[in-house]
C-alpha positions in Angstrom: 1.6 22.3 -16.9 1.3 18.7 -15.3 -1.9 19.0 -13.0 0.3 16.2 -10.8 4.0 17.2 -9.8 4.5 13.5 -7.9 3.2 10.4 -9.2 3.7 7.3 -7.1 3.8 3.8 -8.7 4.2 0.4 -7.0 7.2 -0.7 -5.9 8.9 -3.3 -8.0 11.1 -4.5 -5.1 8.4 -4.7 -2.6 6.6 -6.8 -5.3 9.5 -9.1 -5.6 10.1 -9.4 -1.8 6.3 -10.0 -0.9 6.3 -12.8 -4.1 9.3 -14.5 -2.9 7.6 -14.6 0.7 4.4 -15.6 -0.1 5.9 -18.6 -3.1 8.5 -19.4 0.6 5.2 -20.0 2.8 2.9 -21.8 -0.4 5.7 -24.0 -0.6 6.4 -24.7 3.3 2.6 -25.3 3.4 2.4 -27.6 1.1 5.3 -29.7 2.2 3.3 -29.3 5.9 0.3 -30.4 4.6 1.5 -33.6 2.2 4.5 -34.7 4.2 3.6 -34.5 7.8 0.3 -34.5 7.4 0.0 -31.2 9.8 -3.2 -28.9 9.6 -0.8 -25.9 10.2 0.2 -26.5 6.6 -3.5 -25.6 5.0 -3.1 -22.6 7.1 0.2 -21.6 5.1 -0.9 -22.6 1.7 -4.2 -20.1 2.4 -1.8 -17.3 3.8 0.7 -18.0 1.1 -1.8 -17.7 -1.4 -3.4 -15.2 -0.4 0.2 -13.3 -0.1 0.5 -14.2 -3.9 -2.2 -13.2 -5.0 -1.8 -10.0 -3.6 1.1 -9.7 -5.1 0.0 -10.3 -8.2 -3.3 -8.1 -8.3 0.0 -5.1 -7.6 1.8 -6.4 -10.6 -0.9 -6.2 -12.7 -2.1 -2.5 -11.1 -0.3 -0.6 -14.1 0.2 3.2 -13.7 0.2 5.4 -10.9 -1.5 4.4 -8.0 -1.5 7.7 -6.1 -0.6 11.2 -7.4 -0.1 14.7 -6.1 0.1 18.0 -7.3 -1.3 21.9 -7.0 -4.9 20.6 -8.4 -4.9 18.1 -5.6 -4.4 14.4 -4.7 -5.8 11.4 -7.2 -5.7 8.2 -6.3 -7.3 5.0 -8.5 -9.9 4.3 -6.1 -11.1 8.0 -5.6 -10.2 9.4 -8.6 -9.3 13.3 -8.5 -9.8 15.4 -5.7 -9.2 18.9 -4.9 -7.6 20.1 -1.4 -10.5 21.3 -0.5 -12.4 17.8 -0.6 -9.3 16.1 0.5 -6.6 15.9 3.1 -3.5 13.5 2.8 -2.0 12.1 6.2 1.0 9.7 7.0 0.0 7.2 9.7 2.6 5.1 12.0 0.2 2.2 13.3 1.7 -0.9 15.4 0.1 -4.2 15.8 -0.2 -6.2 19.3 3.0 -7.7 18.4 5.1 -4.6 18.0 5.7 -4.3 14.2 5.0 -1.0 13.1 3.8 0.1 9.2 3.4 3.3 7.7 0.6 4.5 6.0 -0.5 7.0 3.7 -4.0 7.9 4.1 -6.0 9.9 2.0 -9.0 11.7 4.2 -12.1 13.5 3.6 -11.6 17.1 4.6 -15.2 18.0 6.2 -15.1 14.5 8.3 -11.6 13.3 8.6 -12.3 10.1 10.3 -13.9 9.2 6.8 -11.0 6.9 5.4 -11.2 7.5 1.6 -7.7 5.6 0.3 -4.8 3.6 2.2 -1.7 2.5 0.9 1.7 1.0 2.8 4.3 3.3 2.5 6.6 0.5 1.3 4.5 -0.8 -1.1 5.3 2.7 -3.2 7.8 3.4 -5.2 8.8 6.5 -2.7 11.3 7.4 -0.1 9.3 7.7 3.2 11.6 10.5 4.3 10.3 12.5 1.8 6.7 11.9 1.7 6.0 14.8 4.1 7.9 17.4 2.0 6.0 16.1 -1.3 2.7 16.4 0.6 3.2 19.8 2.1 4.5 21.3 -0.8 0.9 21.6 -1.8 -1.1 21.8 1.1 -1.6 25.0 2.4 -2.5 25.6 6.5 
């Protein structure tokens, strides 16, 4: 038997969508910065970089990035854990300007303000409406 019922890759679209971005504000920055002569465009080619090389760094991230099952959670970062070392939470967090993400974060049990792994929902290749019913189909109260 699989030791890991769910295994959770990137997400392909959010790969695309955060390449075409980050390509959209390298190339308004450097139009910024050559044709109008504007420090706002250095700005942009940095955070448009910086976007794409992100971006990249996921592409290249090959295999699961987090997985769960009756064992316990593993993550590339942590590697494998049991549910008794570990504790998986979703996370709703909003910025000062009113966007909102969600978050999975992966806790340590005996101190659960130890952050051990974080990942954006949307950059897996999950439903977030779901997440929850993957994650307490292990967990037990």
């Amino acid at each position: 038997m699989e030791p890991y019922k769910y295994q959770f890759y990137y997400s392909r679209s959010s790969i695309f969508a955060d390449l075409v971005l980050g390509a959209f504000v390298l190339f308004i920055g450097a139009g910024l910065c050559f044709w109008l002569k504007s420090w706002v465009g250095i700005v942009c080619v940095l955070g448009g970089g910086v976007m794409v090389w992100r971006v990249m760094l996921r592409r290249l991230a090959s295999g699961p990035q987090l997985k769960i099952g009756q064992q316990g959670v593993w993550t590339v970062s942590t590697g494998a854990l049991r549910w008794a070392e570990a504790m998986v939470k979703l996370k709703h967090e909003s910025t000062h300007q009113g966007m909102s993400a969600a978050y999975v974060v992966l806790l340590k049990r005996k101190k659960q303000s130890q952050e051990l792994a974080r990942f954006r929902v949307d950059e897996l290749d999950v439903d977030p409406r779901s997440l929850p019913f993957y994650i307490k189909e292990f967990v037990r109260p």
